[in-house]
N, C-alpha and C positions, 0 to 999 in steps of 0.2 A: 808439405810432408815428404815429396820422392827428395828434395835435398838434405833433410834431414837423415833418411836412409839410405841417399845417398853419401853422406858423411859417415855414416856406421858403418856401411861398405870398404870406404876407404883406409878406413881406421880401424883393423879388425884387432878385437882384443883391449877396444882403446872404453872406458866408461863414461868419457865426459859427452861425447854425442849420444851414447846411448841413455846418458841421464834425460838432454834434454827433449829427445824422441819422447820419453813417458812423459815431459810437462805437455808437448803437442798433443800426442794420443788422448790425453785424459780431457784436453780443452776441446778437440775434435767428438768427445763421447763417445772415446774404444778404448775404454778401459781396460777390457782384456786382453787387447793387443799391450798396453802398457805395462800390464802385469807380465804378459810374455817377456817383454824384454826386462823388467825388473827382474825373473827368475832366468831368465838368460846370463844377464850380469852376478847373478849369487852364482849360480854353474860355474864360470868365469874363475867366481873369487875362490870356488873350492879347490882348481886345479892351481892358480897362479895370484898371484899379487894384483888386486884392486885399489882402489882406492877409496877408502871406507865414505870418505866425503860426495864422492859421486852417487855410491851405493846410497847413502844418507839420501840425496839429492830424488832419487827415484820414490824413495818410499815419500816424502813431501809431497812427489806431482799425486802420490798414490793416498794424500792423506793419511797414511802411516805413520801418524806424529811420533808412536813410542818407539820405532823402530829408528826412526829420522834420528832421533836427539839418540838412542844406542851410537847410532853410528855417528852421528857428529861427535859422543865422547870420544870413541875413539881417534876418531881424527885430530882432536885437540893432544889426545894422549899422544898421537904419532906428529905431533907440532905441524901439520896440512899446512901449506903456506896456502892454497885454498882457502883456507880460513879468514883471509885477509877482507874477503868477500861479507862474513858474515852480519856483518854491521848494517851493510847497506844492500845485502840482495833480496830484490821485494819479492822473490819466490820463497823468502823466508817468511813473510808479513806474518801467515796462518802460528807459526810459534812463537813470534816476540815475545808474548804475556805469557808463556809458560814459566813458569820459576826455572824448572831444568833447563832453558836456553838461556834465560840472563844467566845463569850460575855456567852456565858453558860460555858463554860471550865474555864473561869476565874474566874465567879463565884463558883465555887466549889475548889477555892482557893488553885488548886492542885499547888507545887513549877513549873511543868512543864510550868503552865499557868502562869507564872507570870513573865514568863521572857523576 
């Protein structure tokens, strides 16, 4: 965990460690430490440019599935090359069988989706 925080240190401003900080948190059971930094990162996105897919990314470690696939649309809408991931990232497992993520998996037109 301190490298993990230690990387959000380093990278201030930056959302992809602070994503993966809430998958730790939530696995370690401090949830509200996870939540802190999910609502760290929305403060973030209100003054400057985030990345909706990261933001996505937190609400998943956070079980937020409706919030997840929000923000994964729009990331697909903003063409996330991030998205290149979404085929194959097993932090994704929890939405596969949602209808709203194949219907977003296909839109980002990956060969995997399309078959």
């Amino acid at each position: 965990m301190t490298e993990l925080r230690e990387s959000v240190r380093l990278m201030p401003g930056t959302a992809l460690p602070m994503s993966v900080l809430c998958f730790a948190l939530v696995a370690d059971g401090r949830r509200a430490e996870a939540e802190a930094v999910r609502d760290e990162m929305l403060s973030m996105a209100a003054k400057a440019y985030v990345k909706t897919y990261f933001l996505a990314m937190a609400h998943v470690a956070l079980g937020n599935h409706d919030e997840a696939l929000k923000g994964f649309a729009a990331a697909v809408a903003e063409r996330d090359p991030w998205l290149v991931w979404f085929g194959t990232e097993p932090k994704l497992d929890p939405l596969r069988k949602d209808p709203r993520f194949i219907e977003l998996f296909r839109a980002t037109r990956n060969p995997m989706a399309l078959k």
